[in-house]
C-alpha positions, 0 to 999 in steps of 0.5 A: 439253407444253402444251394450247390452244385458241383462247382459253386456255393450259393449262400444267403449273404448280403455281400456275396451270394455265389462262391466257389467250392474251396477248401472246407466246403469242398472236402465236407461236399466230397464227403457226404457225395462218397457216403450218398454213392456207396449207400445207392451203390451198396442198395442198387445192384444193377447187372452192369453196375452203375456208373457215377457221372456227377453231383447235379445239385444239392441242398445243404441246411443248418438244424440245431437239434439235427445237425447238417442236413444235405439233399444230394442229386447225383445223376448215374448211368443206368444200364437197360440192356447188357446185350445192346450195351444200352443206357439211360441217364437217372437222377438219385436224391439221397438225403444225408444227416451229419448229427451234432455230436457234443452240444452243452447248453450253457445257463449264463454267460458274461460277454 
């Protein structure tokens, strides 16, 4: 299981816990954070709409028969009252799945 946030990685590695989010690991983030906001945004239809803030934090974890399983906060600005141009701030779990698509089990291999 690996924790992040918008900024950093933090992995269970005997050498280094906390990494920065680069190359691979930021392009797979920015993809399960676009697929999580057009889902609550597809399903929540605010009169205002809602506003994306950020990414608070989220949960990636490694599952062999699964796949990838992400748990992402996303914090949105909620219109209340359109007259008063009022909001509040609301946090938004998504879980997201990145299945396996071709797995082969091998009966023997010679290292």
């Amino acid at each position: 299981m690996a924790f992040f946030d918008d900024r950093q990685i933090f992995k269970d590695d005997p050498n280094e816990n906390v990494m920065n989010l680069s190359s691979n690991n930021l392009i797979e983030l920015n993809e399960v954070i676009k697929l999580a906001r057009a889902n609550i945004e597809n399903k929540i239809h605010a009169e205002g709409g809602l506003e994306f803030i950020k990414l608070k934090q989220g949960y990636k974890l490694f599952n062999a028969l699964r796949g990838i399983e992400y748990i992402v906060d996303l914090e949105y600005n909620v219109p209340t009252n359109a007259k008063h141009k009022s909001t509040y701030t609301s946090l938004i779990r998504v879980h997201v799945i990145r299945p396996i698509h071709s797995t082969e089990l091998l009966d023997s291999v010679i290292f």
